[in-house]
Short mmCIF file of the C-alpha atoms (twelve columns), coordinates in Angstrom:
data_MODEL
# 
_entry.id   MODEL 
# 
loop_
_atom_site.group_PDB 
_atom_site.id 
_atom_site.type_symbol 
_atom_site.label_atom_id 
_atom_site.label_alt_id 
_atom_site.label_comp_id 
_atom_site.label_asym_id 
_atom_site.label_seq_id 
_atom_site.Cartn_x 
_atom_site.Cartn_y 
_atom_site.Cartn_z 
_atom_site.pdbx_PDB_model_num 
ATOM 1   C CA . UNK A 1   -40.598 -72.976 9.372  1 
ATOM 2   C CA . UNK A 2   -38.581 -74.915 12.000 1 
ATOM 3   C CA . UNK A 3   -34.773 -74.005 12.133 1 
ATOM 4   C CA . UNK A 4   -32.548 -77.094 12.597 1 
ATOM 5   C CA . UNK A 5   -29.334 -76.445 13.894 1 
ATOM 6   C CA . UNK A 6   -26.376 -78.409 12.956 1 
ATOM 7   C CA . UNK A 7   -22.790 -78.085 13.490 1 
ATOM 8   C CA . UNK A 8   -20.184 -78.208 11.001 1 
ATOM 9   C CA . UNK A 9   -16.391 -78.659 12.622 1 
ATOM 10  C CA . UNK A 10  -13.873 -77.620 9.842  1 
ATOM 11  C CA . UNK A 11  -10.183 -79.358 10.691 1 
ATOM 12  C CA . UNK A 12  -8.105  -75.888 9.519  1 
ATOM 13  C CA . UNK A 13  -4.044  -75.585 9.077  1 
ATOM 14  C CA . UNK A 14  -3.379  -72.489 10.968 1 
ATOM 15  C CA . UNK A 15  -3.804  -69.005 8.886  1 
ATOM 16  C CA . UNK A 16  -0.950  -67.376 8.009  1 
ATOM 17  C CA . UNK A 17  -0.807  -63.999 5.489  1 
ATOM 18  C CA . UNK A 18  0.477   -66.526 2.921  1 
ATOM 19  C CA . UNK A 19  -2.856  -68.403 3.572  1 
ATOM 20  C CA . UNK A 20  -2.827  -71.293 1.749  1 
ATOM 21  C CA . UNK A 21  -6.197  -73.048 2.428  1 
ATOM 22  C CA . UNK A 22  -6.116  -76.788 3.963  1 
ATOM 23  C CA . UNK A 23  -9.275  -78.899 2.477  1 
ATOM 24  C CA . UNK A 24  -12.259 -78.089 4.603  1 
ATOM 25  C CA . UNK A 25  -13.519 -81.522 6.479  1 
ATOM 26  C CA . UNK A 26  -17.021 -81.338 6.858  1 
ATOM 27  C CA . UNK A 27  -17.869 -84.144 10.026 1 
ATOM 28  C CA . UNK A 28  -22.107 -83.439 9.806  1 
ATOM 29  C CA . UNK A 29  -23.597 -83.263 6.594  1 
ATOM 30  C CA . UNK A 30  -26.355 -80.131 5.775  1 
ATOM 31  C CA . UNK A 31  -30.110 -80.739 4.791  1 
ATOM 32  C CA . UNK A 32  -29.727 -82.716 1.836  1 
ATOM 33  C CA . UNK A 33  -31.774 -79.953 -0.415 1 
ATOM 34  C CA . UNK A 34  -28.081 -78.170 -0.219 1 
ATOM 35  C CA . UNK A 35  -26.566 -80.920 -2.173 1 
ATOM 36  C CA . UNK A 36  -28.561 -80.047 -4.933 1 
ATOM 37  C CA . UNK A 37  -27.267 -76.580 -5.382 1 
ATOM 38  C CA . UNK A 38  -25.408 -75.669 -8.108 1 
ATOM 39  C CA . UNK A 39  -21.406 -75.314 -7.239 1 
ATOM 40  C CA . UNK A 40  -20.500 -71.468 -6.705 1 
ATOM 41  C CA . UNK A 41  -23.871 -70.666 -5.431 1 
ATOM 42  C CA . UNK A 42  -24.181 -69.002 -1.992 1 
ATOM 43  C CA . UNK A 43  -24.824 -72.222 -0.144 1 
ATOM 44  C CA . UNK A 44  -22.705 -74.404 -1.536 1 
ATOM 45  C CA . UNK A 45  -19.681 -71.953 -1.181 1 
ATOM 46  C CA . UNK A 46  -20.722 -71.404 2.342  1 
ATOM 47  C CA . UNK A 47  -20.587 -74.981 2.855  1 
ATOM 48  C CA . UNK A 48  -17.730 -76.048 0.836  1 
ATOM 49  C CA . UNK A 49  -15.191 -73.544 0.117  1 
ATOM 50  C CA . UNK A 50  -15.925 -70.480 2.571  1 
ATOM 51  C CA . UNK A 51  -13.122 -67.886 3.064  1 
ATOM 52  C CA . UNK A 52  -12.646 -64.745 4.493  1 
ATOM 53  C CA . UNK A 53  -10.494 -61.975 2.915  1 
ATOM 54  C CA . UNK A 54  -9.599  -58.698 4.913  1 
ATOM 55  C CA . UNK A 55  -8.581  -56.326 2.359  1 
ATOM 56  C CA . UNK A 56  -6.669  -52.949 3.491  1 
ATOM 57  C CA . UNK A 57  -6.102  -53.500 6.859  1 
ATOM 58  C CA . UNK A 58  -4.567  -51.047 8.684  1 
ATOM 59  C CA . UNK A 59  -3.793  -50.066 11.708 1 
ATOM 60  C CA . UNK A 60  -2.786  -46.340 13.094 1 
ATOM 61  C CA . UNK A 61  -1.902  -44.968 16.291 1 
ATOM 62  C CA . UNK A 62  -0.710  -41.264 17.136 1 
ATOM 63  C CA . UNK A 63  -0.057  -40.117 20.653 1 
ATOM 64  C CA . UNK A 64  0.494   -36.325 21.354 1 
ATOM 65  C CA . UNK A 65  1.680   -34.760 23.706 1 
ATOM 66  C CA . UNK A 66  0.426   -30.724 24.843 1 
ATOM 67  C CA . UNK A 67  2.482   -30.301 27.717 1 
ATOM 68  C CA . UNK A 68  5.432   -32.974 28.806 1 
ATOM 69  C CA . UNK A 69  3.024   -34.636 31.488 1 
ATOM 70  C CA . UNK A 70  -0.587  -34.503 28.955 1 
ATOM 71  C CA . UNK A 71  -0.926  -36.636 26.002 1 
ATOM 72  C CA . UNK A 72  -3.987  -36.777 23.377 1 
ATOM 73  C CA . UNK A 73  -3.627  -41.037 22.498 1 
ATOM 74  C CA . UNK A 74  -5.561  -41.889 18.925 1 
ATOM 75  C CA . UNK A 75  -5.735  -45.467 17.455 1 
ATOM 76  C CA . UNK A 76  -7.228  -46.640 14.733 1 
ATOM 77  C CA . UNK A 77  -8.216  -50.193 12.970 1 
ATOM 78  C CA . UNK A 78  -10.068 -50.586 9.426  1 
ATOM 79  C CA . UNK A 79  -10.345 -53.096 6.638  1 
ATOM 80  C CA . UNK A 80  -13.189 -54.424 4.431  1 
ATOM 81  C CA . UNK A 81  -14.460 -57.818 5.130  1 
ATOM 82  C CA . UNK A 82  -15.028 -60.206 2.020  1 
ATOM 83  C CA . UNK A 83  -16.929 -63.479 2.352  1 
ATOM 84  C CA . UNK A 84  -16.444 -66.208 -0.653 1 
ATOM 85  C CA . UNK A 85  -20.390 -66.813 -0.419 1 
ATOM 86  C CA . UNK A 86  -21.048 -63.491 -1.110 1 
ATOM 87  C CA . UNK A 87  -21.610 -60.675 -3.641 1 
ATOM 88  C CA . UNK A 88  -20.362 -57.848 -1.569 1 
ATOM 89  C CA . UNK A 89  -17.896 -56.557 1.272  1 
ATOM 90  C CA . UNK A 90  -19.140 -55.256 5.088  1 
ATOM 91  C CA . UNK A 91  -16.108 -52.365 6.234  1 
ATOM 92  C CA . UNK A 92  -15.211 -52.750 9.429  1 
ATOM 93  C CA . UNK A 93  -13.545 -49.922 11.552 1 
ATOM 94  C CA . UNK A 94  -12.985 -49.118 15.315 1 
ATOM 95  C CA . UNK A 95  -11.403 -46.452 17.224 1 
ATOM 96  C CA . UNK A 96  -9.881  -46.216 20.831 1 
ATOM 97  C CA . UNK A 97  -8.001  -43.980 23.181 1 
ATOM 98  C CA . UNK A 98  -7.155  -46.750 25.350 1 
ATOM 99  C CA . UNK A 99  -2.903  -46.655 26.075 1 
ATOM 100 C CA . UNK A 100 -0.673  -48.218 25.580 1 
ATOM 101 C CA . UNK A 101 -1.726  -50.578 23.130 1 
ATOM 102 C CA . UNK A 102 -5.195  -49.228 21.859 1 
ATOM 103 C CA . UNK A 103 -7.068  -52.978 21.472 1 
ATOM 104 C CA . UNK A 104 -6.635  -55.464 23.556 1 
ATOM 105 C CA . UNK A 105 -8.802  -57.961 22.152 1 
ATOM 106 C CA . UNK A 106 -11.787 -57.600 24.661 1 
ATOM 107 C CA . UNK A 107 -14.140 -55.540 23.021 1 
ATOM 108 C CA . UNK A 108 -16.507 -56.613 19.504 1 
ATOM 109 C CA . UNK A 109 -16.742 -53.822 16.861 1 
ATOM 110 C CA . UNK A 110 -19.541 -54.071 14.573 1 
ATOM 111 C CA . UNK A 111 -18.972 -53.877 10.616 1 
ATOM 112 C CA . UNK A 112 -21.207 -52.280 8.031  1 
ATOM 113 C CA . UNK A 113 -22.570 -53.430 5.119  1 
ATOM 114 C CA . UNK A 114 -25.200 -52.422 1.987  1 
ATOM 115 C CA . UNK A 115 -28.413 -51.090 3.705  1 
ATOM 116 C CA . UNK A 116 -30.741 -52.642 1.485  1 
ATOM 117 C CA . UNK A 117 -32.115 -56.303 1.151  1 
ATOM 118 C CA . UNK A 118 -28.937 -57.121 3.578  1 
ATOM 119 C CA . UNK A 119 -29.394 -59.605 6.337  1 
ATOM 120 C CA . UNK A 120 -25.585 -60.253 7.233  1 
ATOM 121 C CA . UNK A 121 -23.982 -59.004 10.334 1 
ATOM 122 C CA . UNK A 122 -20.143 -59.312 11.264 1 
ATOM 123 C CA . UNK A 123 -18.419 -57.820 14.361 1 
ATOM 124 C CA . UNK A 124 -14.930 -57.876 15.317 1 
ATOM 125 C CA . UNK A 125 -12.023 -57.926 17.633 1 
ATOM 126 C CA . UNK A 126 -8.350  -56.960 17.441 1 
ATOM 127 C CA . UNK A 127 -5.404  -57.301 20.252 1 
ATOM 128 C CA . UNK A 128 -2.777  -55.155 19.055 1 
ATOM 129 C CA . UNK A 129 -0.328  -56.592 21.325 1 
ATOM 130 C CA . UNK A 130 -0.577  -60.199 19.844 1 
ATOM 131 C CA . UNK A 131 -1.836  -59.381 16.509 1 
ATOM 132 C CA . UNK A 132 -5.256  -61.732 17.191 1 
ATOM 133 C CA . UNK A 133 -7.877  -60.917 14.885 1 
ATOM 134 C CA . UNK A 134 -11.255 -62.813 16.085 1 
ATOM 135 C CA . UNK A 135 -13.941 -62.723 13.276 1 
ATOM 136 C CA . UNK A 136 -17.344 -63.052 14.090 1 
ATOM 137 C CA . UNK A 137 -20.045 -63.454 10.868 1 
ATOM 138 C CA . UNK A 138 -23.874 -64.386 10.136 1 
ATOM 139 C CA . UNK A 139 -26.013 -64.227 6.481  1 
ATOM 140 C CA . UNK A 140 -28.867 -65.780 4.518  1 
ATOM 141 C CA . UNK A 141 -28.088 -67.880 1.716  1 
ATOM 142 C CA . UNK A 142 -31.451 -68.241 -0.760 1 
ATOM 143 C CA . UNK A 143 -29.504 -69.283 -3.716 1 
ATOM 144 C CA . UNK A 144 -32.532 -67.545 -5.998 1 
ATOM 145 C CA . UNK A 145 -34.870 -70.377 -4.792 1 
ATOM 146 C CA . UNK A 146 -38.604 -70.173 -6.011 1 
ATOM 147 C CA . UNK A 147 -39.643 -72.788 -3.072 1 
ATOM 148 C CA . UNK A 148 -38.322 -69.943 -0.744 1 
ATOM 149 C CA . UNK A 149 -35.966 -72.143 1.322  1 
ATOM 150 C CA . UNK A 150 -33.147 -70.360 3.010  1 
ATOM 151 C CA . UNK A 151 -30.076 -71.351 4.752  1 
ATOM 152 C CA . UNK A 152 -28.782 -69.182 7.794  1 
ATOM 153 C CA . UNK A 153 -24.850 -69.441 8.149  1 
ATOM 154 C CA . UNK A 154 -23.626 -67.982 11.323 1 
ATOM 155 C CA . UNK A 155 -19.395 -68.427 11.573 1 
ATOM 156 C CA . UNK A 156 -16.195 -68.152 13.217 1 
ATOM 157 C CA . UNK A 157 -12.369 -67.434 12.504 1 
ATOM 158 C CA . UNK A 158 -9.541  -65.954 14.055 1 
ATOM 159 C CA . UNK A 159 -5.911  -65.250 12.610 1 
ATOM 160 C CA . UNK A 160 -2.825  -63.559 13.629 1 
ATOM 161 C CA . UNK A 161 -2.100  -60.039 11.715 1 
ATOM 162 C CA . UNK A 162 1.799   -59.377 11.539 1 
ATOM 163 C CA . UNK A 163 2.185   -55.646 11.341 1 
ATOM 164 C CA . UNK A 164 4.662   -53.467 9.346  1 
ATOM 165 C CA . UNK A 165 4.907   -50.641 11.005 1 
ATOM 166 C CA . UNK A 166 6.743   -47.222 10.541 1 
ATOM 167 C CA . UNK A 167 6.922   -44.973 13.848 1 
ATOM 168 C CA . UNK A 168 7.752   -41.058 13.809 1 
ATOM 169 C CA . UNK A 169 8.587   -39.242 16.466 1 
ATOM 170 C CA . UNK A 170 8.713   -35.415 16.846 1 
ATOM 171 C CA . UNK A 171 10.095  -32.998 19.974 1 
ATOM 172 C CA . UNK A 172 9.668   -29.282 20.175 1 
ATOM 173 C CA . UNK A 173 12.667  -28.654 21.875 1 
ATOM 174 C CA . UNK A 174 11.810  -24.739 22.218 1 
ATOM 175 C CA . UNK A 175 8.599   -25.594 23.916 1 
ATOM 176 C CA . UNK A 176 6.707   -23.377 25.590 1 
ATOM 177 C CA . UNK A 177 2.749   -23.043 26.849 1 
ATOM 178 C CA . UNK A 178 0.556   -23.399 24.390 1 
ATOM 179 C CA . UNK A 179 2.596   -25.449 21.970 1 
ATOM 180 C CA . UNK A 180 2.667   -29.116 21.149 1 
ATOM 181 C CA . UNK A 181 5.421   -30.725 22.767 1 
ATOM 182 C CA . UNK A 182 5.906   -33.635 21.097 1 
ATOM 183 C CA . UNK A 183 4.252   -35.999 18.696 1 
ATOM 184 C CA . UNK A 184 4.602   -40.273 18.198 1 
ATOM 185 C CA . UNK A 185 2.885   -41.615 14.995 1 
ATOM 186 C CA . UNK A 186 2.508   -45.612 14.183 1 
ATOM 187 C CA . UNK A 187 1.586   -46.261 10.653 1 
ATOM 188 C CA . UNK A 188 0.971   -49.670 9.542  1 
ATOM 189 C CA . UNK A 189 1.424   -50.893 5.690  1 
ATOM 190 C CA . UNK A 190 -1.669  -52.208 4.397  1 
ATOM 191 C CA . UNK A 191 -2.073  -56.020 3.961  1 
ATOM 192 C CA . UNK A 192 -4.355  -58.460 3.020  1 
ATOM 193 C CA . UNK A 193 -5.416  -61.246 4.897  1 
ATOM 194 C CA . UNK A 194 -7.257  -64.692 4.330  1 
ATOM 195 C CA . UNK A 195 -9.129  -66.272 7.053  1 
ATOM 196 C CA . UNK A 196 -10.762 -69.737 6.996  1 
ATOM 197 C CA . UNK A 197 -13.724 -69.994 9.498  1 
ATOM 198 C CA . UNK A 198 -12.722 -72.231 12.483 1 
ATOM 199 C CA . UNK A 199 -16.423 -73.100 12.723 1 
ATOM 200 C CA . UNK A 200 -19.468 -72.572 10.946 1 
ATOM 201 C CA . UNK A 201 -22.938 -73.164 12.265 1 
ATOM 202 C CA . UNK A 202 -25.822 -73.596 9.553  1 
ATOM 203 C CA . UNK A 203 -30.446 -73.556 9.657  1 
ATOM 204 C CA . UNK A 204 -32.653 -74.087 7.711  1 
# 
């Protein structure tokens, strides 16, 4: 079946945590088969009324230190990943070692999602410095359709994550060899978050 690409620009008011949606301005119409959908369905919603939600996320960091000049750095990033259009949520998770700041925005993590009858993909990326979370999403939209036609919705989003952090910090101050010397642990609150796609890309 030939794939026609066409691009749909959507004009967004920036995302806060707050998140209060602007109207979505479609400038290119889809096939006109999609305007036949009932509202709510998969293909509609991806068209219409798409939203992202990350639910949970948290970051963590811990950095410890063995000796006064050795140090063991830890951070962590996780949330699940809800999509308006669709039944389920992918959990997304990444890990790094990388000082001082962990993520930096310059690597994709992949998110997971049900094993079975599941052609969606997301990937991520997260710069802890700036709190930029780029979004990254693709998934098949049949809508139940007994002709067999399927839409394939591939979008975009990014938002800024404001963190609420607690730090502890430990010191052994009887240290000797063999003992940990001190400890620094960043725990984040959880939050949710709701993303509008900055662009969405649609075939049929």
């Amino acid at each position: 079946m030939a794939r026609h690409f066409l691009l749909l620009l959507l004009s967004l008011l920036p995302c806060t945590l707050a998140a209060s949606a602007a109207p979505t301005q479609v400038t290119n119409s889809l096939p006109s088969l999609i305007e036949t959908r009932d509202a709510g369905s998969c293909s509609q919603t991806s068209r219409m009324a798409l939203t992202w939600v990350t639910e949970d996320f948290h970051f963590h960091s811990s950095v410890t230190f063995s000796t006064p000049a050795h140090q063991i750095p830890d951070g962590s990033v996780a949330f699940k990943l809800t999509n308006t259009a669709l039944p389920f949520a992918m959990s997304c998770s990444a890990y790094s070692t990388q000082l001082d700041q962990f993520f930096y925005g310059d690597q994709w993590f992949a998110c997971t999602g049900p094993e079975t009858g599941n052609d969606t993909t997301a990937i991520f990326q997260f710069d802890h410095a700036s709190g930029r979370l780029d979004l990254k999403q693709n998934w098949v939209c049949s809508d139940g359709d007994s002709s067999g036609t399927a839409y394939f919705f591939d979008a975009s989003g990014t938002t800024n994550v404001t963190l609420d952090c607690t730090t502890e910090k430990w010191e052994n101050g009887n240290w000797t060899t063999g003992q940990v010397y001190s400890t620094e642990v960043v725990d984040c609150a959880l939050q949710n978050i709701t993303v509008q796609p900055s662009e969405i890309e649609a075939s049929a």
